[in-house]
LOTI-393781 format. One record per residue: residue number from 1; x, y, z of N, C-alpha, C, O in turn. Coordinates in pm, whole numbers. Each point is the difference from the previous one (the first is absolute). Layout:
<atoms>
   resi     n.px     n.py     n.pz    ca.px    ca.py    ca.pz     c.px     c.py     c.pz     o.px     o.py     o.pz
    NUM        X        Y        Z        X        Y        Z        X        Y        Z        X        Y        Z
...
</atoms>
This chain:
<atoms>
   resi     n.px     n.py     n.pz    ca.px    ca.py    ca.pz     c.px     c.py     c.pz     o.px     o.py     o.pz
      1    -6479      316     8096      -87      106       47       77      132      -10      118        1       33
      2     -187      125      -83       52      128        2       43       79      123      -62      -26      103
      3      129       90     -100       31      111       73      -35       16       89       31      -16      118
      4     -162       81     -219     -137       91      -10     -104     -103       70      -64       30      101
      5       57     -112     -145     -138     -118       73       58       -2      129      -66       46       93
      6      218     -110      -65       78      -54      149      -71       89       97      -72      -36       94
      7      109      192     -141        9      116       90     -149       68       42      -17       70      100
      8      -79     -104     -191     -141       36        1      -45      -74       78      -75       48       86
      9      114     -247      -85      -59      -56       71       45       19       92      -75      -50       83
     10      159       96      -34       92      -77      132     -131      163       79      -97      -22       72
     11      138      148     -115      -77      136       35     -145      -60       25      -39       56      103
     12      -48     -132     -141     -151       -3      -19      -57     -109       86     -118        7       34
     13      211     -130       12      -27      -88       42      -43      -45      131      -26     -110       48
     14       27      252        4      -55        3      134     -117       33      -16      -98      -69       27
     15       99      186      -76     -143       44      -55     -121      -85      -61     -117       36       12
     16      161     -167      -85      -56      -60      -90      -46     -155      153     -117      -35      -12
     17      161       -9       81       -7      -70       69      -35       86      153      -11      -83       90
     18       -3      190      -53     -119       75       47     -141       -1      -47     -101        2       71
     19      106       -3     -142     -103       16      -45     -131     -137      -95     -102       14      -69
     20      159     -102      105      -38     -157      -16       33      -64     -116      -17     -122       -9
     21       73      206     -108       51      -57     -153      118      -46       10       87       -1       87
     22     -102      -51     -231      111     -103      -23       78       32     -113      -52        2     -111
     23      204       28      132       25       29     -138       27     -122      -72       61      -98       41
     24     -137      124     -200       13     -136      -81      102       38     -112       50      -96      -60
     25      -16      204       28      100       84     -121       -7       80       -2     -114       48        1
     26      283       78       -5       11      116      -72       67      -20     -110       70     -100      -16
     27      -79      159      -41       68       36      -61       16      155     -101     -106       49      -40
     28      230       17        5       23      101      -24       26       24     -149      113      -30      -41
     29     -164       59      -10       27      -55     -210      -31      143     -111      -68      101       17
     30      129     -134      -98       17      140     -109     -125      -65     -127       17      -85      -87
     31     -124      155      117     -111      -52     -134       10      136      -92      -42      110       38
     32       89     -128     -130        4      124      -82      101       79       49       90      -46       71
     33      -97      163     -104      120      142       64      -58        0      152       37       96       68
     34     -150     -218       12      -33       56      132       55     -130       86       24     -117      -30
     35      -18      185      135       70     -140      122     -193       24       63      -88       83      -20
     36      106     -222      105     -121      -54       72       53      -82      110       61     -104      -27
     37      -82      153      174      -34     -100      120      -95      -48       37     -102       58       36
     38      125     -188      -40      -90      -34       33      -65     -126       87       23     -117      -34
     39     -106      150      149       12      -99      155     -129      -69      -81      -91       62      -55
     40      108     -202       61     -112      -66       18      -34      -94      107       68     -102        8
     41     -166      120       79      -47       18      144     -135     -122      -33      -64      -15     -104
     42       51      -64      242      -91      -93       -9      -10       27      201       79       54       77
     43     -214     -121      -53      -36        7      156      -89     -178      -20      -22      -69      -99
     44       -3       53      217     -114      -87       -7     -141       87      -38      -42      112       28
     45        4     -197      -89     -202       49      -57       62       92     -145      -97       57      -49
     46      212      -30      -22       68       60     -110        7      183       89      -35       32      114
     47       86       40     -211        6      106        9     -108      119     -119        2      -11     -123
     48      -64       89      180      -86      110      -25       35      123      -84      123        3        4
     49     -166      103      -80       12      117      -63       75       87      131       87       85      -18
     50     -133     -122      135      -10      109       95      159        6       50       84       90        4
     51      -87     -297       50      112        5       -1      163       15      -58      109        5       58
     52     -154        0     -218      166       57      -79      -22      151      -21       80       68      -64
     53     -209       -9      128       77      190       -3       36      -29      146      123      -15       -2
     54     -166       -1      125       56       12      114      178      -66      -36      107       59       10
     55     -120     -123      -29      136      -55       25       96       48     -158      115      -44       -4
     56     -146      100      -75       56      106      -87       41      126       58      111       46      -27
     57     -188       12      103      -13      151      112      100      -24       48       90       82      -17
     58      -53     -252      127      121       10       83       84      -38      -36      101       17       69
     59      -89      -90     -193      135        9      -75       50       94      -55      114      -24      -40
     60     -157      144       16       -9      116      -81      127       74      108      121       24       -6
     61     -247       -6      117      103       78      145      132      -52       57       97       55       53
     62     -146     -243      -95      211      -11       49      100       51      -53       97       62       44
     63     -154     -116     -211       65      -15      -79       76      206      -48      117       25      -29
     64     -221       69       38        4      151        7       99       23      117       68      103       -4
     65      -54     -188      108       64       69      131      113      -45       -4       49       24      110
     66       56      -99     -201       80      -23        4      101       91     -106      -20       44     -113
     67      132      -38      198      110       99      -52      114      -76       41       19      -27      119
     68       77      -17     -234       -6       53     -114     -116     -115     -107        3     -121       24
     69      -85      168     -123      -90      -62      -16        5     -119      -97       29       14     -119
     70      -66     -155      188       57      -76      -64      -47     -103     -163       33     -107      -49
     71     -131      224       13      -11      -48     -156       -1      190      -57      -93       81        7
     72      202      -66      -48       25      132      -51      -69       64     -104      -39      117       -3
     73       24     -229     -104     -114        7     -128     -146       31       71      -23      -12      120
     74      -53       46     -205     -122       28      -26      -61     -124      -46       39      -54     -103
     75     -158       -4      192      -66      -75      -31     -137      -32       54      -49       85       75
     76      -17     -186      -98     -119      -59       25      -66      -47      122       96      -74       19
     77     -149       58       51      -24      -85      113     -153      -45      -14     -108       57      -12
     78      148     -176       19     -141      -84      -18        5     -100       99      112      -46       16
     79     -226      -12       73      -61      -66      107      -90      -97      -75      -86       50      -73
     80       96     -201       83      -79      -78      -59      -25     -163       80       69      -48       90
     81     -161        1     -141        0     -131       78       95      -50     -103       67       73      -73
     82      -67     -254       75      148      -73      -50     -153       -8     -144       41       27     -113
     83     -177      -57      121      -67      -30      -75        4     -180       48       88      -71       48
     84     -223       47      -86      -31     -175      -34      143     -103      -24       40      -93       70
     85        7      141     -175      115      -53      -19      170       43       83      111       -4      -54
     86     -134       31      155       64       40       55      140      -78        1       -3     -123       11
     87      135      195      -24       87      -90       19       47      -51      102      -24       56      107
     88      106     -180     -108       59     -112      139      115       34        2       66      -62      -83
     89       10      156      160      169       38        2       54     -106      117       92      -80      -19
     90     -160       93      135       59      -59       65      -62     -131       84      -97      -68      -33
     91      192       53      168      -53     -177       -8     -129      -12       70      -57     -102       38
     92       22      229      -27     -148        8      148     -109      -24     -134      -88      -86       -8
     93      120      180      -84      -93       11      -80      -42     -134     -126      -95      -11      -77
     94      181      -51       96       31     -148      -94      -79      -71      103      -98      -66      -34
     95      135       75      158     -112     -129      108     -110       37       -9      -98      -72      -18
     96      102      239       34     -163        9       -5      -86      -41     -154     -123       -5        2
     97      171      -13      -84      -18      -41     -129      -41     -131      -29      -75      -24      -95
     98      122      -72      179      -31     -129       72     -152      -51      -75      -90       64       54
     99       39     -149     -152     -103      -19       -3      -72      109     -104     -113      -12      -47
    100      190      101       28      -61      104      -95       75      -30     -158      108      -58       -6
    101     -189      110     -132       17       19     -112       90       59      -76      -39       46     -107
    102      179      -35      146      100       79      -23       37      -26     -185      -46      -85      -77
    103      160      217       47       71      -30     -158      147       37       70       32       94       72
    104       34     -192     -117      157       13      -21       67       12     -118       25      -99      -68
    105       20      255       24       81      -43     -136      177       10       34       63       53       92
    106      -28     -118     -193      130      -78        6      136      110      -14      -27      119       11
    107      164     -156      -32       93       31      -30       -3        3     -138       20       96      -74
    108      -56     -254       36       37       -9      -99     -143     -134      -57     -106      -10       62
    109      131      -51     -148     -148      -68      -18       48     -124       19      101      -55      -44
    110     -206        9      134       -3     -144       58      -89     -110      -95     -122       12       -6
    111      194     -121      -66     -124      -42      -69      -66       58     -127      -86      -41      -77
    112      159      153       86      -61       80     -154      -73       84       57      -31       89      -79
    113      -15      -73      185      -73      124       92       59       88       80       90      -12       82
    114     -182      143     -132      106      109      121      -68       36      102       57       81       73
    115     -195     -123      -34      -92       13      114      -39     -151       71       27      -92      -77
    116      -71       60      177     -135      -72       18      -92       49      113       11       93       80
    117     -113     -191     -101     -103      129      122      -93     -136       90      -77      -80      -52
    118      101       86      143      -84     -132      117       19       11       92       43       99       59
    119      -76     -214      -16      -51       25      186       89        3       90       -7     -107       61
    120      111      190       -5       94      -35       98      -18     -102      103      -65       32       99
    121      117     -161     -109      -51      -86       99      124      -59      102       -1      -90       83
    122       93      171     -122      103      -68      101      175      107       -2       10       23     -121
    123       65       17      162       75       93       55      112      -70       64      -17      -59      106
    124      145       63     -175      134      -12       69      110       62       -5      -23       99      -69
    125      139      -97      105       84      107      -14       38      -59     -160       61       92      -54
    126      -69     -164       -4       64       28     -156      -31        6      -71       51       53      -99
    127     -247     -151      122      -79       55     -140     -175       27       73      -30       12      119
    128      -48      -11     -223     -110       44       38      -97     -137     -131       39      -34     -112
    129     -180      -16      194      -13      -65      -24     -177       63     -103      -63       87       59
    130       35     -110     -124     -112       15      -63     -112     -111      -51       32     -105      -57
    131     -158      140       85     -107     -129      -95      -17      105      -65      -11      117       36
    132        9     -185     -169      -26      104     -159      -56     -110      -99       33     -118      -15
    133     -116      184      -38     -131      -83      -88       52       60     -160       11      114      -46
    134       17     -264      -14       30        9     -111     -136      -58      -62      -39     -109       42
    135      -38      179     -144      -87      -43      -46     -107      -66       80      -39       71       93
    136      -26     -197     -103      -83      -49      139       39     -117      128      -71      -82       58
    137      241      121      -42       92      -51       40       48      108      128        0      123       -8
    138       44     -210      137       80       76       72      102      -34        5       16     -113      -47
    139      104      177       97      148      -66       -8       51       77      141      -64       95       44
    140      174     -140       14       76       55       83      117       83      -67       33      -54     -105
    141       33      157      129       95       56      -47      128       -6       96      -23      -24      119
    142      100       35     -143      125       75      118       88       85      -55       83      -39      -82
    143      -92      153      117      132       80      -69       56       38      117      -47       29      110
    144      171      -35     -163      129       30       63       15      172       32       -9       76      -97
    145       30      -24      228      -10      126       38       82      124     -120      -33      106      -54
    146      166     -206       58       92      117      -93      -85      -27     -159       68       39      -95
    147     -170      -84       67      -21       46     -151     -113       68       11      -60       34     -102
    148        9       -1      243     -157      150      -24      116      102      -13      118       -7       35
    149     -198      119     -106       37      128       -8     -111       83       58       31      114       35
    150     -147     -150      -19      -97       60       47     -139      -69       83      -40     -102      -56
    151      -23      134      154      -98     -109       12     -112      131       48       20      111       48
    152     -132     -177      -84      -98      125       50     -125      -80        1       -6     -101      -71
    153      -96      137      147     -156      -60      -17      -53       28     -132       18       99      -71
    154      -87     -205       50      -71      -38     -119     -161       -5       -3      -47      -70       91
    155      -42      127     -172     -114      -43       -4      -51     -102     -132       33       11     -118
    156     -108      -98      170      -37     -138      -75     -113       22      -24      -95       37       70
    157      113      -74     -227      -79       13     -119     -103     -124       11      -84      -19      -88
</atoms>
């Protein structure tokens, strides 16, 4: 994690849990010659238009009131939900995932595959368990924690 993300979150996180959201990701990134922050925010019932300018406004004012100021560059600020596919960073968000349609892609390719995508049906500290439909077939999966690189909700086709 950056600096720049550590110090934004650590500044916002009161603010952000006042106010009933959840942070799901920042992150701080150079797209082109431009940098972009950026909070992506979830509540129960999702989050609204209304709610990423309100909570853009008060990130604006922390983030302005601090001296000496701690992203010096010129950049972006953007407020967003995680989206449908939202990603699973941590372990609240993997339980709550429980029963849901997730994609995990790999380190490296498992099987000759660098994704798979199924039903989270089971959760331990070393791997994570999946039903995934091969053709008109179901199968159980297990992958081992250290070979995700990423896990996020999935929508099924």
């Amino acid at each position: 994690m950056s600096k720049v993300v550590s110090l934004v979150e650590e500044l916002t996180q009161e603010i952000i849990a006042e106010q009933g959201f959840e942070l799901v990701d920042l992150e701080f990134v150079k797209e082109g010659k431009n940098w972009f922050l950026r909070f992506y925010l979830d509540k129960p019932g999702g989050i609204d238009l209304e709610d990423c300018a309100t909570m853009s406004e008060k990130f604006s004012a922390i983030l302005d009131a601090q001296n000496p100021d701690p992203i010096p560059q010129a950049y972006f600020l953007e407020v967003s939900s995680p989206g449908a596919e939202r990603p699973l960073k941590t372990e609240e968000d993997l339980q709550a995932a429980l029963g849901k349609y997730i994609h995990l892609s790999f380190y490296k390719a498992l099987d000759g595959e660098k994704f798979v995508e199924g039903t989270l049906t089971d959760i331990n500290d070393e791997s994570l368990v999946l039903t995934v439909k091969v053709k008109t077939r179901t199968k159980e999966v297990r992958i081992e924690r250290n070979q995700i690189a990423k896990a996020r909700l999935a929508i099924q086709f």
